[in-house]
FIFI-788604 format. One record per residue (C-alpha): residue number from 0; residue in one letter; y, z, x. Coordinates in Angstrom, 1 decimal, m for minus. Each point is the difference from the previous one (the first is absolute). Example, Ala and Ser with C-alpha at 12.3 -4.5 7.8 and 13.67 -1.06 7.14 Angstrom:
NODE seq type     yy     zz     xx
NODE   0    a   m4.5    7.8   12.3
NODE   1    s    3.4   m0.7    1.4
END
This chain:
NODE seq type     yy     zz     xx
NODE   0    x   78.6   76.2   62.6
NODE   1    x    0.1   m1.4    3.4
NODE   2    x    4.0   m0.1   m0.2
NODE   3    x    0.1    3.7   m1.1
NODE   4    x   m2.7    1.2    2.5
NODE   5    x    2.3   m1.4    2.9
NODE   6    x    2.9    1.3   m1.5
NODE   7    x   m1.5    3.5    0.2
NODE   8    x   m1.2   m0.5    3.6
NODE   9    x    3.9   m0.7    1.0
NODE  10    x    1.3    2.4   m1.7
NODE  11    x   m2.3    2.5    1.6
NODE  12    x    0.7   m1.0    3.1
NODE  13    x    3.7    0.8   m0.4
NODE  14    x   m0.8    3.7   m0.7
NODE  15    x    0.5    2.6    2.4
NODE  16    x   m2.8    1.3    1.5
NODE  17    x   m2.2   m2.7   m1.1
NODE  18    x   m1.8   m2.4    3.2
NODE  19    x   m2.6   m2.4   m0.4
NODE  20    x   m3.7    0.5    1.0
NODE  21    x   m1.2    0.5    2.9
NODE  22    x    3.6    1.1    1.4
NODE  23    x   m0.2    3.1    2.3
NODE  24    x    3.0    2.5   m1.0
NODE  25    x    1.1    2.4    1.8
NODE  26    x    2.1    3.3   m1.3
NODE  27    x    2.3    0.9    2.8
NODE  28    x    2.1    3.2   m0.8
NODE  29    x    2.9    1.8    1.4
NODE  30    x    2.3    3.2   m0.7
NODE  31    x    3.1   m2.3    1.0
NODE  32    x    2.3   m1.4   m3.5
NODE  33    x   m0.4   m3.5   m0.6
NODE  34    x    3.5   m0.7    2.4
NODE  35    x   m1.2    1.6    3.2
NODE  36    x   m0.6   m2.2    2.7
NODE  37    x   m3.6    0.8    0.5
NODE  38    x   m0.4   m1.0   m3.6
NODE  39    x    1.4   m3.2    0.7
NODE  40    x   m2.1   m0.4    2.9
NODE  41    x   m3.0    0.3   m2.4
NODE  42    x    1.4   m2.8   m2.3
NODE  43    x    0.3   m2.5    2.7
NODE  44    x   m3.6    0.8    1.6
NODE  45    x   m0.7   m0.6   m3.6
NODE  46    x    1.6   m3.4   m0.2
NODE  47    x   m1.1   m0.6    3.5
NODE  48    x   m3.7    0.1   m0.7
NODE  49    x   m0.4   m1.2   m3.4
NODE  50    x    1.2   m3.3    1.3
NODE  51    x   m2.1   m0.1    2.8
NODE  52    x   m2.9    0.7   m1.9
NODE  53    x    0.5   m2.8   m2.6
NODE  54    x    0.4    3.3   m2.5
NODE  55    x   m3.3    1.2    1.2
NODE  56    x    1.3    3.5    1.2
NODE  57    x    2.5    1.7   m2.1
NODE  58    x    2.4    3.3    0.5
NODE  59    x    1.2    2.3   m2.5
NODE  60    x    2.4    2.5    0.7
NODE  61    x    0.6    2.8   m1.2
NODE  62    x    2.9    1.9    1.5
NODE  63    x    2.0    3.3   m1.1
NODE  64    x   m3.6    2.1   m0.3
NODE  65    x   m1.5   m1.9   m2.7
NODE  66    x   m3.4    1.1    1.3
NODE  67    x    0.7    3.1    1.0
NODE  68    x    1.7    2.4    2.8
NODE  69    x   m0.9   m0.8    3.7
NODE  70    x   m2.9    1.7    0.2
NODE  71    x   m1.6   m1.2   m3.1
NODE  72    x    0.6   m3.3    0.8
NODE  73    x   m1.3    0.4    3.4
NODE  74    x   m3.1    1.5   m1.6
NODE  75    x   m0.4   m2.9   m2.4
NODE  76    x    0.0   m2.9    3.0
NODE  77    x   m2.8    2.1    1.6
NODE  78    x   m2.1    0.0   m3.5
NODE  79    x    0.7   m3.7   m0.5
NODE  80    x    2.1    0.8   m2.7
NODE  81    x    2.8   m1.6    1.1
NODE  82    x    0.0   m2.0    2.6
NODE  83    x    3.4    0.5    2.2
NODE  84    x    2.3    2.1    0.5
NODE  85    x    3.3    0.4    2.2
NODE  86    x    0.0    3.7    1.6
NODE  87    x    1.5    2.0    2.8
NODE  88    x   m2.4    1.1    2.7
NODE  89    x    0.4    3.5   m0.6
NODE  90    x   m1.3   m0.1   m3.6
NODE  91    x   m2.8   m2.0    1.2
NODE  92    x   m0.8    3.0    2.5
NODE  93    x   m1.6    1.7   m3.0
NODE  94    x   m2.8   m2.4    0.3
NODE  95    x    0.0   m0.5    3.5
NODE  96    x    1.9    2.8    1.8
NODE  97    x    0.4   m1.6    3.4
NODE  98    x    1.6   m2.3   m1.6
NODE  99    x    3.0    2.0   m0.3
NODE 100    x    1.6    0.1    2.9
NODE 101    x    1.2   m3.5   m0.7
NODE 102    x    2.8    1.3   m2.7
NODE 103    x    0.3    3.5    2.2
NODE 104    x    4.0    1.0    0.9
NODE 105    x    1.8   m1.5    3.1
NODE 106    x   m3.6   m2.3    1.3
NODE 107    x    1.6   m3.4   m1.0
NODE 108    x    3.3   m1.6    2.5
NODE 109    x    0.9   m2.5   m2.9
NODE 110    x   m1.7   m2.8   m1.8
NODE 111    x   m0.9   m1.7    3.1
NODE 112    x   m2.5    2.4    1.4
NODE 113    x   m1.6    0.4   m3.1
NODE 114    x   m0.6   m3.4   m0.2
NODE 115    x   m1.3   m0.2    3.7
NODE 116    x   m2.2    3.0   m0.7
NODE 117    x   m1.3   m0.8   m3.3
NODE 118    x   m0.8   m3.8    1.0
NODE 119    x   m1.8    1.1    3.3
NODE 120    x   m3.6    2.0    0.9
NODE 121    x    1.7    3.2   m1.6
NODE 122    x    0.7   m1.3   m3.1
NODE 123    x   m3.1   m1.9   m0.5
NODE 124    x   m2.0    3.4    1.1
NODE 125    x    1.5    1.8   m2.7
NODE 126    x   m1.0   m2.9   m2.7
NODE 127    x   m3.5    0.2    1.2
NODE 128    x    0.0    3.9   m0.6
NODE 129    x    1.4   m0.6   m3.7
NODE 130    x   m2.9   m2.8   m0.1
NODE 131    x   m3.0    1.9    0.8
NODE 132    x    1.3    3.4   m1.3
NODE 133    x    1.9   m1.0   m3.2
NODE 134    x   m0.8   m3.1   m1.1
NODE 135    x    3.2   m1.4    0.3
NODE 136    x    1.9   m2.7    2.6
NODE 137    x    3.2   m0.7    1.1
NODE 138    x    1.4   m3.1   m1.1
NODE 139    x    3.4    0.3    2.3
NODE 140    x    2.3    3.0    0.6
NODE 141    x    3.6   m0.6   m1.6
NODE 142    x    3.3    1.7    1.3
NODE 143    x    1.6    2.7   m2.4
NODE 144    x    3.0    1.1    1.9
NODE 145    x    0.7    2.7    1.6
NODE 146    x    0.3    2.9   m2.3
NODE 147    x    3.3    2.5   m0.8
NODE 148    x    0.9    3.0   m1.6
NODE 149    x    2.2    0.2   m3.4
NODE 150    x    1.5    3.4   m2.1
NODE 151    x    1.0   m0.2   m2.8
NODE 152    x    2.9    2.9    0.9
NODE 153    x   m0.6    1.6    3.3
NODE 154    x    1.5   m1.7    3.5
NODE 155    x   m2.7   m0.1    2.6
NODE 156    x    1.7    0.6    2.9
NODE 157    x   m2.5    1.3    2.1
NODE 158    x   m3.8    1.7   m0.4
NODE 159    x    1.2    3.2   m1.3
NODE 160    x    1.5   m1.9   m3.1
NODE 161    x   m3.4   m0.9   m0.9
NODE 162    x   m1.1    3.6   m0.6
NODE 163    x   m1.6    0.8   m3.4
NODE 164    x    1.0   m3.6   m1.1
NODE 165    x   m2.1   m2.0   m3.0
NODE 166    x   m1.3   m3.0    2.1
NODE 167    x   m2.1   m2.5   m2.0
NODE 168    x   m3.1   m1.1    2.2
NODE 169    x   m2.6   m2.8   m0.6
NODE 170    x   m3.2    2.3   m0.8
NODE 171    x   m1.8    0.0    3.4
NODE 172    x   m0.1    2.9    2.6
NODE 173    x    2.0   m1.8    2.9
NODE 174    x    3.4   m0.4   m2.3
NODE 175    x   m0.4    3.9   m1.1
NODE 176    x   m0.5    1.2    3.5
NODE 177    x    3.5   m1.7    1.2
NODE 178    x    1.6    0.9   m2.9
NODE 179    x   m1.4    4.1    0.7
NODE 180    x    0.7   m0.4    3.5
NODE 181    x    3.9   m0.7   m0.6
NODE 182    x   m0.1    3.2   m2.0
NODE 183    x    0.5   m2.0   m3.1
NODE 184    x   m2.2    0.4   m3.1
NODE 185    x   m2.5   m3.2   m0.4
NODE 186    x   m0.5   m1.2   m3.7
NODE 187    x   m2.5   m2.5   m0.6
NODE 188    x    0.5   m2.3   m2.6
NODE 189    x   m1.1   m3.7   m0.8
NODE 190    x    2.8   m2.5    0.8
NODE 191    x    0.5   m1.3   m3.9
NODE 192    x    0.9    3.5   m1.1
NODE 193    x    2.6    0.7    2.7
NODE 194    x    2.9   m1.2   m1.2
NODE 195    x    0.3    1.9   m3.1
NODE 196    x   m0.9    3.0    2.0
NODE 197    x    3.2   m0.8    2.0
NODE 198    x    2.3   m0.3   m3.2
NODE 199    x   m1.3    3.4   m1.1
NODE 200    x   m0.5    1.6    3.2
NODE 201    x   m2.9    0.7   m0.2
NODE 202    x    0.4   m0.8    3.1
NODE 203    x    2.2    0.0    3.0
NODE 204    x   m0.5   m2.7    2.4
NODE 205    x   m2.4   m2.9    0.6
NODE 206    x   m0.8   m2.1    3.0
NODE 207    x   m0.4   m3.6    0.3
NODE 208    x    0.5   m3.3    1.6
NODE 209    x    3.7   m1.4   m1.0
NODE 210    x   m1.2   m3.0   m2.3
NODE 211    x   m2.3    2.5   m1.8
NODE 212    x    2.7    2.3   m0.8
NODE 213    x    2.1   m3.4   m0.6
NODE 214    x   m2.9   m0.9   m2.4
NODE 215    x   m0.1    3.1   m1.8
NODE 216    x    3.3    0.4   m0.8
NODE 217    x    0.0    3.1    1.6
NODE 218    x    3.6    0.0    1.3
NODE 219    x    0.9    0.6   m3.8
NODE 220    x   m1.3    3.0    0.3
NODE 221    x    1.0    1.3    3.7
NODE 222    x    2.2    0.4    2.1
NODE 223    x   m0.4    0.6    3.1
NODE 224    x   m2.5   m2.4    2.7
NODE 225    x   m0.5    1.8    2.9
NODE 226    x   m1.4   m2.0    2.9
NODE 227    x   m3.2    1.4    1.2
NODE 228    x   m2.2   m3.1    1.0
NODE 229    x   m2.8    2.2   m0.3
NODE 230    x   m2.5   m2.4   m1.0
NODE 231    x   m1.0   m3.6   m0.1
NODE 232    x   m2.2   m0.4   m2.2
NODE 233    x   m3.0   m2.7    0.2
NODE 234    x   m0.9   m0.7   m3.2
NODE 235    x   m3.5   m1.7    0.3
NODE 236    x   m1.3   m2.8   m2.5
NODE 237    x   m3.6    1.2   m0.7
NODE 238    x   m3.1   m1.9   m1.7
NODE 239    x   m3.0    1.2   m1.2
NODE 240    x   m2.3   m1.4    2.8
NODE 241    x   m2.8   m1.1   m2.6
NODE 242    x    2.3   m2.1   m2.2
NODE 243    x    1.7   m1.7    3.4
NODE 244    x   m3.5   m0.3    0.9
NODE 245    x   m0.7   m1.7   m3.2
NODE 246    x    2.7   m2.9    0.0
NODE 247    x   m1.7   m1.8    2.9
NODE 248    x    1.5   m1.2    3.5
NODE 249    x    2.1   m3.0   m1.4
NODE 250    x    1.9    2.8   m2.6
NODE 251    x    0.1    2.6    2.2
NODE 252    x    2.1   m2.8    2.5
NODE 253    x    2.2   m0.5   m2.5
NODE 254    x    0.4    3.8   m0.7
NODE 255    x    0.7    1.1    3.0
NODE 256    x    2.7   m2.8    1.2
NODE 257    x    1.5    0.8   m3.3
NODE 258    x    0.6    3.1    0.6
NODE 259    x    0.7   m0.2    3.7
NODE 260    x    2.9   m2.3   m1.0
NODE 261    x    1.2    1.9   m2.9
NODE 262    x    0.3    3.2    2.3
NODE 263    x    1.9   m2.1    2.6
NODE 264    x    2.2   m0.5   m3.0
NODE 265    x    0.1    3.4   m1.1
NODE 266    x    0.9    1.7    3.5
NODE 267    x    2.8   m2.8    0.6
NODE 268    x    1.8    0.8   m3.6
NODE 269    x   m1.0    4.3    0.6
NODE 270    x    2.4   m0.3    3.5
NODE 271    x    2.3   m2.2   m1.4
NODE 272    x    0.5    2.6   m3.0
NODE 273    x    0.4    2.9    2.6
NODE 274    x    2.4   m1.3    1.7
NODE 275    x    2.5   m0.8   m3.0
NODE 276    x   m1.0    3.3   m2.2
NODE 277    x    1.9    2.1    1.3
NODE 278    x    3.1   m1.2   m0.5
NODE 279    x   m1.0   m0.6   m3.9
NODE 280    x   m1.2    3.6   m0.2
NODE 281    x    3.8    1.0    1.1
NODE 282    x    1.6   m2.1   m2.9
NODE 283    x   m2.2    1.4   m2.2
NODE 284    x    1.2    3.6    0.7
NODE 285    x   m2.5    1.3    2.3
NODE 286    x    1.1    2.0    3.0
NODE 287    x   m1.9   m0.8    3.2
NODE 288    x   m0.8    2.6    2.9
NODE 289    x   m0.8   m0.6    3.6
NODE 290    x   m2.1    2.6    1.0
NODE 291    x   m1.1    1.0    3.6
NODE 292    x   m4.0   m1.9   m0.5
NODE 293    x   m1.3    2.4    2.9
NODE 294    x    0.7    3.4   m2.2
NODE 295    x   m2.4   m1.7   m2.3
NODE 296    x   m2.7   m1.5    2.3
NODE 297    x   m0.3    3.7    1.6
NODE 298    x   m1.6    2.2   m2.6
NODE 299    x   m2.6   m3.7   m1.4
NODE 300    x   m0.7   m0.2    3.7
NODE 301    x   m0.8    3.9    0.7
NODE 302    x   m2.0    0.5   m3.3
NODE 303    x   m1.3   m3.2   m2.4
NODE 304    x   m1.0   m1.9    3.5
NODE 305    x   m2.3    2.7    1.2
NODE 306    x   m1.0    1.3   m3.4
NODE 307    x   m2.1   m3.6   m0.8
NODE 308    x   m1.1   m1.4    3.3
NODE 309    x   m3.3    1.2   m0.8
NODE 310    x    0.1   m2.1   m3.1
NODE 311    x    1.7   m3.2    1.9
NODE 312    x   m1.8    0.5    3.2
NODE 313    x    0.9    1.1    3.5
NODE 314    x    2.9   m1.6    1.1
NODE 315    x   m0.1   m3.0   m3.2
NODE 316    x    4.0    0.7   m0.4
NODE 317    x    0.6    0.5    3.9
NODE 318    x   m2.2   m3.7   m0.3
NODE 319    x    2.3   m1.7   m2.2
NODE 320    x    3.3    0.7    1.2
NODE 321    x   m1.0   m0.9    3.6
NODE 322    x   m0.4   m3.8   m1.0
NODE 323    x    3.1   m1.5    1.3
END
């Protein structure tokens, strides 16, 4: 009986899913597929602190929107019901609006400022705010890239190509604003439903970050990338404050310099990516378009900027892209 009850025990151990007692687990999702890098990022924080821990502290991923949409998911780490989750800022502005700002057109230089900002007293404000107000901290702030335009059929040659065009937009208020403010039309959408929307044109364009769209597959299905650099996105690694609070100071160590070392990771291999994209977007039949950036900056800068300062606060963008 002995023999058989240990053989059960080993066997169960070897199942997915399945941890032994007293092991805290934490669900960390993400909208990304399995092969982005921020998806790999989670894998190795995961690897990180499970050894560290002696197994004590264990992450589960669950990439592509197995939880849900962005929102939902955001939702579900402030009820507890999962516990982390990879978002950009301007999704998280829904539960704390000033927080905004931090994924709002043309603020962010490069990944270098946002990394200055984020680790500094402005960052830190902001994870106070989604504290006390939300419920929710900031583990670390990862670098996306800096976000570009794709059509599926029309050149973008200037801001009077984007008139009356099918953008897909993340589903927050900043993203539609641009888009409206380019005279395009703004279609929210959730990320995992996109790229069948582009095969059917459902449809025009989309915007995102070049390893997304590498990720995606999305130059299957496009054909032009139009170089905007509207946007670089911060995507922030958010908690539910009373489960970090729960895993005590020597677990919440290991969390954190897990995850600061797997974002270090994650920014290195996102630049690296940019920088040789391009070229594999060409062989792959994809047109690219220099445009002039400043036709586009205008109109975000004379009508999204002023329409949601009172939501950011008083001078929170002017703030941000003073930090040199």
């Amino acid at each position: 009986m002995f023999r058989n009850s240990f053989l059960c025990l080993a066997l169960a151990a070897l199942l997915p899913g399945r941890v032994l007692a007293g092991t805290t687990v934490l669900k960390w999702g993400d909208t990304q597929g399995p092969t982005h890098i921020a998806v790999q990022m989670i894998d190795r924080i995961a690897k990180d602190v499970s050894e560290k821990s002696g197994g004590a502290l264990v992450i589960q991923s669950y990439p592509g929107g197995q939880l849900g949409g962005s929102i939902q998911m955001i939702e579900g780490v402030q009820l507890g019901s999962q516990d982390i989750v990879t978002e950009g800022a301007a999704n998280v502005g829904q539960f704390l609006p000033a927080i905004g700002v931090m994924e709002s057109p043309y603020v962010w230089r490069g990944a270098e400022h946002l990394e200055k900002v984020m680790s500094g007293p402005i960052g830190e404000e902001y994870n106070q705010k989604l504290i006390s107000t939300a419920g929710m901290r900031i583990l670390g702030t990862t670098y996306y890239g800096a976000r570009q335009l794709t059509t599926t059929s029309r050149e973008v040659r200037g801001i009077k190509d984007m008139a009356e065009l099918k953008v897909r937009v993340p589903e927050n208020e900043v993203f539609l604003a641009m888009a409206d403010s380019w005279g395009a039309k703004p279609t929210p959408m959730n990320f995992n439903e996109l790229y069948l929307a582009l095969k059917q044109n459902v449809v025009d364009a989309q915007e995102n970050p070049l390893p997304t769209i590498d990720a995606a597959k999305f130059y299957e299905v496009q054909k032009y990338l139009v170089k905007t650099f509207h946007i670089v996105t911060p995507r922030l690694c958010l908690i539910n404050e009373d489960t970090f609070r729960k895993l005590g100071d020597a677990n919440q160590r290991i969390l954190l310099a897990g995850v600061a070392e797997g974002i270090r990771w994650n920014n290195r291999e996102i630049l690296r990516k940019e920088a040789e994209l391009e070229a594999v977007f060409k062989n792959q039949g994809m047109t690219i378009v220099e445009v002039d950036i400043d036709e586009f900056r205008r109109p975000v800068l004379e009508r999204v900027v002023p329409k949601f300062e009172g939501k950011w606060g008083k001078g929170a963008w002017e703030r941000i892209l003073s930090v040199n």
